[in-house]
PABA-543912 format. One line per field, with one value per residue (C-alpha): residue in three letters; x, y, z; residue number from 1. Coordinates in nm, 2 decimals. Layout:
resn [ALA ...] $
X [X ...] $
Y [Y ...] $
Z [Z ...] $
resi [NUM ...] $
REM end
This chain:
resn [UNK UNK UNK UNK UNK UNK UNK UNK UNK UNK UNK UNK UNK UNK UNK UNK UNK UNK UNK UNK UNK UNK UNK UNK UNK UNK UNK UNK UNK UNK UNK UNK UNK UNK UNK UNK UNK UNK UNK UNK UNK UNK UNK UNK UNK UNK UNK UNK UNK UNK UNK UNK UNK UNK UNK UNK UNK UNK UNK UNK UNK UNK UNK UNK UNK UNK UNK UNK UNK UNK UNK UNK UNK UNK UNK UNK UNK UNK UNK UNK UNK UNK UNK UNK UNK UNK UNK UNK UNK UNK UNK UNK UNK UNK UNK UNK UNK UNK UNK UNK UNK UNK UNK UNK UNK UNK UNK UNK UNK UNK UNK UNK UNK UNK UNK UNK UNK UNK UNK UNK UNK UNK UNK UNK UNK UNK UNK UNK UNK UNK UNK UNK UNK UNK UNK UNK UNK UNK UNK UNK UNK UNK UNK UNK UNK UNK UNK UNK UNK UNK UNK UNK UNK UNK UNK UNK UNK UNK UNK UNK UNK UNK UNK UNK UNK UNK UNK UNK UNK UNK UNK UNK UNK UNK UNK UNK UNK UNK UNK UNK UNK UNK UNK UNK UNK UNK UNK UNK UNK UNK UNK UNK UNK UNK UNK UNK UNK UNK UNK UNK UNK UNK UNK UNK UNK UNK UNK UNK UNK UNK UNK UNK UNK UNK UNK UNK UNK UNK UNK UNK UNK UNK UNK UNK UNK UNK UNK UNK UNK UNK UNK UNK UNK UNK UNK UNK UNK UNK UNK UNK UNK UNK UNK UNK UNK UNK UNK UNK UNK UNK UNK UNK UNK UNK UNK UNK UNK UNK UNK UNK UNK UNK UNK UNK UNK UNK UNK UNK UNK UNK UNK UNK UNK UNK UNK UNK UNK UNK UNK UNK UNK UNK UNK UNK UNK UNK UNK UNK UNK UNK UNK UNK UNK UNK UNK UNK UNK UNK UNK UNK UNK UNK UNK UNK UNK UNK UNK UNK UNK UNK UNK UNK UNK UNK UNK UNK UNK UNK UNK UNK UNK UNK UNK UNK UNK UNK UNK UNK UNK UNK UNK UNK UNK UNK UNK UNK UNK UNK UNK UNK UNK UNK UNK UNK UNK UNK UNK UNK UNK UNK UNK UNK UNK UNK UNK UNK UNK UNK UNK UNK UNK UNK UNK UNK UNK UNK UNK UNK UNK UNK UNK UNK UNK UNK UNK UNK UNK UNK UNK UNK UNK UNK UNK UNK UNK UNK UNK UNK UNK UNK UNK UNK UNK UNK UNK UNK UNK UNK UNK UNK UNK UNK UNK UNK UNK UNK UNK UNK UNK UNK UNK UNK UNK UNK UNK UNK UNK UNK UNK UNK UNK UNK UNK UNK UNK UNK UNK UNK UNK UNK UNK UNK UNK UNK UNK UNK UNK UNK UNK UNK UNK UNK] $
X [1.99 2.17 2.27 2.64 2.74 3.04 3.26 3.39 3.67 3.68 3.93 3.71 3.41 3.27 3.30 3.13 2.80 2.78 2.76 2.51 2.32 2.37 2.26 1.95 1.79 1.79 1.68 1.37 1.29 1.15 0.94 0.81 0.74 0.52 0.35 0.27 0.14 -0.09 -0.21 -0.29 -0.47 -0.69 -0.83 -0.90 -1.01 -1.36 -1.34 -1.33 -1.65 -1.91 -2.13 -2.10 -2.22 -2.50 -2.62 -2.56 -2.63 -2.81 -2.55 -2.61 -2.39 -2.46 -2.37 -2.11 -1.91 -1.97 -1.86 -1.54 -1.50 -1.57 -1.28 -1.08 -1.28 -1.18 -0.83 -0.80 -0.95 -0.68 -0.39 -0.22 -0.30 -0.20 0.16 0.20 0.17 0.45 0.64 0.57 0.53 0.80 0.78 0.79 0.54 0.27 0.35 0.27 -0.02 -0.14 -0.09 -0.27 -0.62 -0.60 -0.62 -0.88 -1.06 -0.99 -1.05 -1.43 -1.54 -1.64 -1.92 -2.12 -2.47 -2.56 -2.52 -2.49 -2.21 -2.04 -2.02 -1.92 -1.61 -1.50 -1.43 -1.27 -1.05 -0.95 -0.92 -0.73 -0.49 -0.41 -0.02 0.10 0.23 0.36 0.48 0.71 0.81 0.94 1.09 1.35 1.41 1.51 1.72 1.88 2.11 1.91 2.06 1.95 1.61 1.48 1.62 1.45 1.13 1.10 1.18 0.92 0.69 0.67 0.49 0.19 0.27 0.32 0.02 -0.16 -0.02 -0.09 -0.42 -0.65 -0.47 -0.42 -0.81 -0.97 -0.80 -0.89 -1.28 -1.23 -1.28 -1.57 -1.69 -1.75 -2.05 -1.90 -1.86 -1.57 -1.58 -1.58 -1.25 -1.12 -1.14 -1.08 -0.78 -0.62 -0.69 -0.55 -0.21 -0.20 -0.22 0.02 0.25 0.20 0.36 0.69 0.73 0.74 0.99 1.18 1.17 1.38 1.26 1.63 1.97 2.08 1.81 1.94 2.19 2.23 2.43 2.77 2.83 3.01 2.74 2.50 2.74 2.79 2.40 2.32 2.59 2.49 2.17 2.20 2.45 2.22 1.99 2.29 2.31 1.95 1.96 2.24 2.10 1.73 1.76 1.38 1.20 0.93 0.59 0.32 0.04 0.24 0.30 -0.09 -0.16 0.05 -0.13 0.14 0.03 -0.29 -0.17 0.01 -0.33 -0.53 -0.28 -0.26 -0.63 -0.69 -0.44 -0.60 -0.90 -0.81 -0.63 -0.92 -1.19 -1.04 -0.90 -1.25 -1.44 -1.17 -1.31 -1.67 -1.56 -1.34 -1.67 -1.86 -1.60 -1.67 -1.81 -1.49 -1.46 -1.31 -1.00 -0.97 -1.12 -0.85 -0.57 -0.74 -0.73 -0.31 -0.25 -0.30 -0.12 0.19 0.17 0.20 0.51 0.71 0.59 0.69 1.05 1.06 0.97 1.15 1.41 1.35 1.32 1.62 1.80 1.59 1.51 1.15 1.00 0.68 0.65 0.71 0.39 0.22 0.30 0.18 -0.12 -0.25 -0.23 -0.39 -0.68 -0.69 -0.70 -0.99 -1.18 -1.15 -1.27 -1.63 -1.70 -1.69 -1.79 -1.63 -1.32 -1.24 -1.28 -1.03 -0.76 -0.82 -0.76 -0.46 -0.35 -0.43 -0.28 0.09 -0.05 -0.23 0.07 0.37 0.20 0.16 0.55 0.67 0.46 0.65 0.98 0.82 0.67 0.93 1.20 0.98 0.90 1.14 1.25 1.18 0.82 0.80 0.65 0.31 0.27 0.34 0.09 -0.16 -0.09 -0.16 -0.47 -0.63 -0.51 -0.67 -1.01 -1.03 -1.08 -1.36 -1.50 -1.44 -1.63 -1.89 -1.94 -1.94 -2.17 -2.43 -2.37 -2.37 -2.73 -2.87 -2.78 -2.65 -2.32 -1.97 -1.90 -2.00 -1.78 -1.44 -1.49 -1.50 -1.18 -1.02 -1.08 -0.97 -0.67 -0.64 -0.66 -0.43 -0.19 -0.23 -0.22 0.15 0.30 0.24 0.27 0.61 0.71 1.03 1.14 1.00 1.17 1.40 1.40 1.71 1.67 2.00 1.77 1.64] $
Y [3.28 3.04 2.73 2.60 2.27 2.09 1.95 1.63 1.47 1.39 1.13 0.83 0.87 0.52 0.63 0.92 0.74 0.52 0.72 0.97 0.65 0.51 0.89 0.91 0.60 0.63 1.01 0.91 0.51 0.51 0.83 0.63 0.35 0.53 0.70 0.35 0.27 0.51 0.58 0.19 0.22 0.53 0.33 0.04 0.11 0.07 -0.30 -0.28 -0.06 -0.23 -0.36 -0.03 0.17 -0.05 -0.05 0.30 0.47 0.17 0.15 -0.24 -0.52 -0.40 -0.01 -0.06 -0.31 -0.01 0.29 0.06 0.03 0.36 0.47 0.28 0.47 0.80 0.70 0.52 0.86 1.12 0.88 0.98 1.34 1.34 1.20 1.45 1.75 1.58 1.64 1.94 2.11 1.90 1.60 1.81 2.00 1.73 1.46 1.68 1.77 1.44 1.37 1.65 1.59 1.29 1.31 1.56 1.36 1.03 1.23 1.34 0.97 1.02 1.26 1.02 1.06 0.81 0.62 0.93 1.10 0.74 0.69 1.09 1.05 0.74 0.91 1.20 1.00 0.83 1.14 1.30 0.95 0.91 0.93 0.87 0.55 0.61 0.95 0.75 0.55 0.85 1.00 0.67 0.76 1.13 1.05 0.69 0.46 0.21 -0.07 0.07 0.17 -0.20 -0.29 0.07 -0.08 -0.39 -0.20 0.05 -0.28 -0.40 -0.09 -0.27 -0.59 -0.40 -0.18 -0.50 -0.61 -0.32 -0.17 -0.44 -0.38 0.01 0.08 -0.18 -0.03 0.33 0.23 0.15 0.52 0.67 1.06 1.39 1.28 1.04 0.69 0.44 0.42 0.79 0.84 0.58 0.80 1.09 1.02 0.84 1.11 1.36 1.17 1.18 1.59 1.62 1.38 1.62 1.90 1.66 1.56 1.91 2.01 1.67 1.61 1.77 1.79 1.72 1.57 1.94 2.09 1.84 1.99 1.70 1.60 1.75 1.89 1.58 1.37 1.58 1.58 1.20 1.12 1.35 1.25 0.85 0.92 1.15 0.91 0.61 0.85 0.93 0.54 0.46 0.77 0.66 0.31 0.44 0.75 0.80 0.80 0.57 0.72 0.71 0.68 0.37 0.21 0.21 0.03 -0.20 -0.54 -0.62 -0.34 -0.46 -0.78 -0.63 -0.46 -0.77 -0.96 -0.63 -0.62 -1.01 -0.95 -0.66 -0.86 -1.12 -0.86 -0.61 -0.88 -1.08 -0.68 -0.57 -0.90 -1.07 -0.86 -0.96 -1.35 -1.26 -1.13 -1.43 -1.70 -1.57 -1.26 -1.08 -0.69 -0.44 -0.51 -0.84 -0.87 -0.63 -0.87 -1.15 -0.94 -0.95 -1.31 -1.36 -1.04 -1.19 -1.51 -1.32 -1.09 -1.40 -1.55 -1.27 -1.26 -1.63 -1.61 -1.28 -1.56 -1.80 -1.56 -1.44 -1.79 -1.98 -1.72 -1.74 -1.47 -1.54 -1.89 -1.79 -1.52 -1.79 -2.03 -1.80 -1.69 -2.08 -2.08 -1.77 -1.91 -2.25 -2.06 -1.85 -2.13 -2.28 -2.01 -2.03 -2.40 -2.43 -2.20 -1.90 -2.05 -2.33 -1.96 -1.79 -2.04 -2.07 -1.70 -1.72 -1.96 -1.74 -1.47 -1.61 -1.65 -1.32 -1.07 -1.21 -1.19 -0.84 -0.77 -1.06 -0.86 -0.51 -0.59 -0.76 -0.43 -0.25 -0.47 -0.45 -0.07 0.24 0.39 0.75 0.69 0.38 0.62 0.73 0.35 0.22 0.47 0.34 -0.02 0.06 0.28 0.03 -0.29 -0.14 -0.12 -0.45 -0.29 -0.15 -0.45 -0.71 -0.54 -0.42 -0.78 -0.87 -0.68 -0.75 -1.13 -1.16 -0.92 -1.11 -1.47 -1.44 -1.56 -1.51 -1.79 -1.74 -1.42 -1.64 -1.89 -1.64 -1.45 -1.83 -1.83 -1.52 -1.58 -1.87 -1.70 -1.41 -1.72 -1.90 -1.54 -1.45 -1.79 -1.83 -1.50 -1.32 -1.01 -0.98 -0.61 -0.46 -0.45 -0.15 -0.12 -0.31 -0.45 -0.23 0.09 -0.04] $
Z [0.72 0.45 0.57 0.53 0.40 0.51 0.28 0.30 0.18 -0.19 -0.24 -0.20 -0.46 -0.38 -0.04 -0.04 -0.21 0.02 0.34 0.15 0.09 0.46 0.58 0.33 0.45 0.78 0.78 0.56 0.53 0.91 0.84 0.54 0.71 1.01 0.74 0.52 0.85 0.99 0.61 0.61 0.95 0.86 0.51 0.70 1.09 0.98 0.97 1.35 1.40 1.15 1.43 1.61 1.27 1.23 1.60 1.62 1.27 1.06 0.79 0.70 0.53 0.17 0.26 0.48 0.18 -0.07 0.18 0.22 -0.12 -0.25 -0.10 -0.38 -0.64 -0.58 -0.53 -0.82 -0.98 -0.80 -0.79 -1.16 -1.09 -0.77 -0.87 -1.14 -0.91 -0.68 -0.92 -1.00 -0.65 -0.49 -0.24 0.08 0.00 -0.18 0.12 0.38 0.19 0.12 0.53 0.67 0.41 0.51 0.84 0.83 0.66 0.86 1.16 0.98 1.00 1.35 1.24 0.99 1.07 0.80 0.46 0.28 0.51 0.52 0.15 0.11 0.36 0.22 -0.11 0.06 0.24 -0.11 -0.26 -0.01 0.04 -0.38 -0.46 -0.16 -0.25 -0.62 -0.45 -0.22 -0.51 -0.72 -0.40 -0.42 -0.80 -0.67 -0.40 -0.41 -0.70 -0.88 -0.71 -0.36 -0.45 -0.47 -0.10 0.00 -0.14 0.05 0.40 0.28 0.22 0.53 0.64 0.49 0.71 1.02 0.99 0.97 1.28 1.49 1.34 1.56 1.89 1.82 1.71 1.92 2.23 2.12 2.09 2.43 2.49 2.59 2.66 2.57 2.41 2.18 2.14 2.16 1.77 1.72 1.97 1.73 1.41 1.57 1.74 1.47 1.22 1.40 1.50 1.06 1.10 1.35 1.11 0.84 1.05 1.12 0.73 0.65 0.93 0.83 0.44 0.18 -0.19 -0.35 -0.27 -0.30 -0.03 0.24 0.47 0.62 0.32 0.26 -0.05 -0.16 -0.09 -0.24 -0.57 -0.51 -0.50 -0.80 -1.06 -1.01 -1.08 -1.35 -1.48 -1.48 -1.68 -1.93 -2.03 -2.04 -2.32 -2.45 -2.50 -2.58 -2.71 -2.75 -2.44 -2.48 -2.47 -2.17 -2.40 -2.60 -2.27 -2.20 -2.49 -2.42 -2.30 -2.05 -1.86 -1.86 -1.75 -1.46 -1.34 -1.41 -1.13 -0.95 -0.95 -0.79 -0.53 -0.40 -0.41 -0.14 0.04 0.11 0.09 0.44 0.58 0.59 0.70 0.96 1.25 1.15 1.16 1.47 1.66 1.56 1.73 2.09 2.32 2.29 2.34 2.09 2.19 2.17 1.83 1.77 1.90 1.73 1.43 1.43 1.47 1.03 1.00 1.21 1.01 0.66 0.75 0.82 0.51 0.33 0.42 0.37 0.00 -0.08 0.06 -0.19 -0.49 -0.48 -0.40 -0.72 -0.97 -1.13 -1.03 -1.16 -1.06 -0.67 -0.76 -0.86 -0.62 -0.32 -0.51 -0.55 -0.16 -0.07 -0.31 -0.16 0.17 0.09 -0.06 0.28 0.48 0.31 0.41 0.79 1.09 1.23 1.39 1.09 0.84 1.07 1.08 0.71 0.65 0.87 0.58 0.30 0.43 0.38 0.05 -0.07 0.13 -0.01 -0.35 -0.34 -0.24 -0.46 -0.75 -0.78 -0.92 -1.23 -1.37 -1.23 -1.40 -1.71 -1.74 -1.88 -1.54 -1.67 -1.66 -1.45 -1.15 -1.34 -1.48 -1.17 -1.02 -1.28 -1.19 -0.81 -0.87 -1.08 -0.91 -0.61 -0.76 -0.60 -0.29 -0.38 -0.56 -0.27 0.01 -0.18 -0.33 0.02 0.18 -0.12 -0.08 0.29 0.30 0.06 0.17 0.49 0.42 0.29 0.10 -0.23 -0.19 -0.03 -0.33 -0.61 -0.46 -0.44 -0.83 -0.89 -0.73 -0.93 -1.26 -1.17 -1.09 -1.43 -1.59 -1.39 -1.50 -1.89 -1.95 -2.08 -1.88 -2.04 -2.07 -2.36 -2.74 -2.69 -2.35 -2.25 -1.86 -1.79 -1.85 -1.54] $
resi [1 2 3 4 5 6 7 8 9 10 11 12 13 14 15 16 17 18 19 20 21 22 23 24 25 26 27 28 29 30 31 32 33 34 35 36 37 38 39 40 41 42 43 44 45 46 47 48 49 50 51 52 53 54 55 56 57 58 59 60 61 62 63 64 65 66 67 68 69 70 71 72 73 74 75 76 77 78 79 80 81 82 83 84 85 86 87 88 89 90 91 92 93 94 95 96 97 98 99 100 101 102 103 104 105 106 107 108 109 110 111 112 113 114 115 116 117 118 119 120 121 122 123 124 125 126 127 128 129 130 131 132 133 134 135 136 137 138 139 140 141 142 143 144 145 146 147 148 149 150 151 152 153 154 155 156 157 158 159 160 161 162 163 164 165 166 167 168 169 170 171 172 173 174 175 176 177 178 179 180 181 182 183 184 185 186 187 188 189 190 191 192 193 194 195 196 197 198 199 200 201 202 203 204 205 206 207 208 209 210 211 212 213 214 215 216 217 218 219 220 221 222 223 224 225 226 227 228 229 230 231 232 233 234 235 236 237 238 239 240 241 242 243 244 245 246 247 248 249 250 251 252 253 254 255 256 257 258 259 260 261 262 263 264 265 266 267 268 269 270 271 272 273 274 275 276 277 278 279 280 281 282 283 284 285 286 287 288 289 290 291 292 293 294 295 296 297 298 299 300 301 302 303 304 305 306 307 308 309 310 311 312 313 314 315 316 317 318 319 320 321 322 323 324 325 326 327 328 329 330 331 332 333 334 335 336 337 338 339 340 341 342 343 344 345 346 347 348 349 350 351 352 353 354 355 356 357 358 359 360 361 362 363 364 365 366 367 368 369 370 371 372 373 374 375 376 377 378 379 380 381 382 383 384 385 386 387 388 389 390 391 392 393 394 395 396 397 398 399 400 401 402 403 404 405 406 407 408 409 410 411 412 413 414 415 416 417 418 419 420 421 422 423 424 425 426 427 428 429 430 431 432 433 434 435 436 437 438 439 440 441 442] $
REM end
C-alpha cells in the first residue's frame, strides 16, 4: 500500500526547515545515541572480566592486551569499505546490518574456550562494528543543513561519555548472573550482545534511507531538507568546481597529522578503558559490581569536562590551543597514575580523564573544518580507523609490560608523552582549510 504525505503549508520556507529539522532529530539523534552506547559497551565489556578469563580460561596479561586490541585491527581494516557500501546499499539497510553482526558477534564472546577463540572474536567483533561511526556521520550529511550537523554531532558525542558512565554498573551487575551452566562473565556477553540484535530489528523498523523515504516528513519538509542541501552542494561547486581528489587528500600531510593526534588520543583513552577495572580490583575486595560503579566515577568527571570546554571553545576561539591544553592534562594525569599505589593511580586517572575525553570531542571540527565536505565522510572514516589503532596499541603494550615487569607504569608514562607530543603537534601546526577549498565549502 503507498503511503500518503501530507502537505503542509508553503508560505513560510524558513519555517518549513526548521520543523523538518526539529522532527529529524528527535526521530533519529536518541536512536543514535543508544546505539553509540551499546556499540561502545560491547567493544569494551571485557575490561570487567579479565580476572574471570584468566581464572577461568588462562588468557594472561600479555593475551588478554592483544585480544583487546586486535579488535582495533580489523576495524581499522573494514572501516573504509564498510562506509563505502553505506552508501551504496543505503543507511537502513548497512546500520541494521552493522548492529545485528555485531551483536552476534558480541554475544559469541561468551563461548571462548581460549587464546585462540579470544583473539578470533575480537577481530570479528571489529570487523562486524567498522563504519558505524563514519556511517552516522554521513547519515547527518544526508539528512541535516550544515549548520545543524555540528550541534547533531556533539549530542551524538556524548554517547561515548554516557556509555562510559553506565558500562561498569550495567556489565558488573549482569556478571552477577549465574546458571544454566554458564558463568557471571558469560551472561554478561551474552546478554549484552543480544540486546544489539534486538536493536538491529528496531533501526530497521525505525530508520529511513533519504529525506524523501520518511513519511514522517511532509512533502514540504522533505522538499525543504533536500533543496538546502543540495544547494549547499551547488556553492561549494560553484566555488570549487573540481572536486578535490581522495587519493590527493591522502597525500596530504595534514591528514597524516590529523591521524597522528587522532592516534595519541585513542591511546590514553583505551589504555585507562581497559586497565581502570584492573586498578579498581586492586584498591579493595569489591565485587563485580562495584568495580563496575567504581568504574563510572572518571567517566562522570570527563562528561562535565567536556561540556565545560566545548564552553570555552566556542567563547575564546583557538581551537587548537583548547586541544592542546586538555591533552597536557590528560598527560600529566597519566604520568601520575604510574607513581603511586592503586588508589593515588585511580584518582589520578579520574584527572586525566577530563583531559584525554574532551580531547577527542574538541578534535572533530578541526578536520572537519579543514576537509572538502563531499569527501570529508571517507577521510574522516580514515582518520577514525587509523586514530583508533591506538586501541590496539595501548592494551597490547600493556599487557606485555605489566607480564613482563609486573607493573603499568612504564605503559602510563609513555602514554603521558605521547599525549604530550600530539599536544605540541596540534598547536604549531597550521590546519587552515586547504588552498582551494574555501572554509564556506564547509
Amino acid at each position: 500500500m503507498s503511503r500518503t504525505i501530507p502537505d503542509a503549508p508553503r508560505h513560510d520556507p524558513a519555517g518549513v526547515l526548521a520543523s523538518a529539522v526539529h522532527k529529524i532529530k528527535w526521530r533519529v539523534l536518541p536512536l543514535f545515541v543508544v546505539m553509540f552506547i551499546v556499540n561502545y559497551i560491547d567493544r569494551v565489556n571485557i575490561g570487567f572480566v579479565r580476572q574471570h578469563l584468566s581464572a577461568d580460561l588462562g588468557i594472561g596479561a600479555a593475551a588478554y592486551g592483544l585480544g583487546a586490541g586486535l579488535f582495533f585491527v580489523s576495524y581499522a581494516i573494514f572501516e573504509v569499505p564498510s562506509n563505502m557500501l553505506l552508501q551504496r546499499f543505503g543507511a537502513k539497510l548497512w546500520l541494521a546490518r552493522i548492529m545485528l553482526t555485531w551483536g552476534l558477534a558480541a554475544a559469541g564472546m561468551a563461548f571462548v574456550r581460549g587464546e585462540m577463540s579470544f583473539y578470533v572474536m575480537r577481530l570479528v567483533l571489529g570487523a562486524a562494528e567498522a563504519g558505524f561511526f563514519p556511517g552516522v556521520i554521513y547519515y547527518f550529511t544526508q539528512w541535516l543543513p550544515g549548520k545543524e550537523r555540528g550541534k547533531a554531532m556533539a549530542i551524538f558525542l556524548s554517547g561515548s561519555a554516557l556509555a562510559s558512565v553506565l558500562s561498569g554498573p550495567i556489565s558488573g551487575g549482569l556478571m552477577l548472573i549465574n546458571g544454566a551452566g554458564l558463568r557471571g562473565w558469560q551472561w554478561m556477553f551474552l546478554i549484552e550482545g543480544m540486546f544489539s540484535v534486538v536493536l538491529a530489528g528496531f533501526i530497521w523498523l525505525w530508520l529511513d534511507s533519504k529525506p524523501r523515504d520518511a513519511a514522517w516528513l511532509t512533502r514540504a519538509e522533505q522538499d525543504a531538507v533536500i533543496g538546502d542541501i543540495e544547494e549547499e552542494q551547488r556553492q561549494r561547486e560553484a566555488v570549487h568546481a573540481v572536486k578535490p581528489s581522495l587519493w590527493s587528500l591522502l597525500r596530504d600531510p595534514q591528514i597524516l597529522i590529523f591521524c597522528v593526534i587522532y592516534f595519541a588520543v585513542s591511546l590514553t583513552i583505551y589504555g585507562a578503558t581497559f586497565w581502570l577495572p584492573s586498578i579498581i580490583r586492586k584498591m579493595g575486595h569489591f565485587n563485580d559490581l562495584q568495580v563496575g560503579l567504581f568504574n563510572s566515577i572518571p567517566w562522570l568527571i570527563s562528561i562535565a569536562a567536556m561540556y565545560f570546554f566545548a564552553m570555552l571553545a566556542a567563547r575564546f576561539k583557538f581551537q587548537q590551543a583548547w586541544v592542546a591544553c586538555v591533552l597536557l592534562i590528560a598527560a600529566l594525569g597519566m604520568y601520575a597514575a604510574g607513581q603511586g599505589g592503586p588508589l593515588f593511580s585511580f584518582v589520578a586517572i579520574c584527572f586525566a580523564a577530563i583531559g584525554f575525553k574532551a580531547a577527542s570531542s574538541l578534535f572533530w571540527p578541526i578536520p572537519q573544518g579543514y576537509l572538502d565536505a563531499r569527501i570529508s565522510a571517507a577521510v574522516l572514516a580514515l582518520i577514525n580507523s587509523i586514530g583508533n589503532l591506538g586501541g590496539f596499541v595501548a592494551p597490547a603494550a600493556f599487557g606485555f609490560l605489566e607480564q613482563k615487569t609486573g607493573s603499568i607504569e612504564g605503559g602510563m608514562t609513555g602514554l603521558a608523552v605521547m599525549s604530550v607530543v600530539a599536544a605540541g603537534v596540534v598547536f604549531f601546526s597550521r590546519m587552515a582549510p586547504r588552498e582551494g577549498v574555501p572554509a564556506s565549502a564547509h
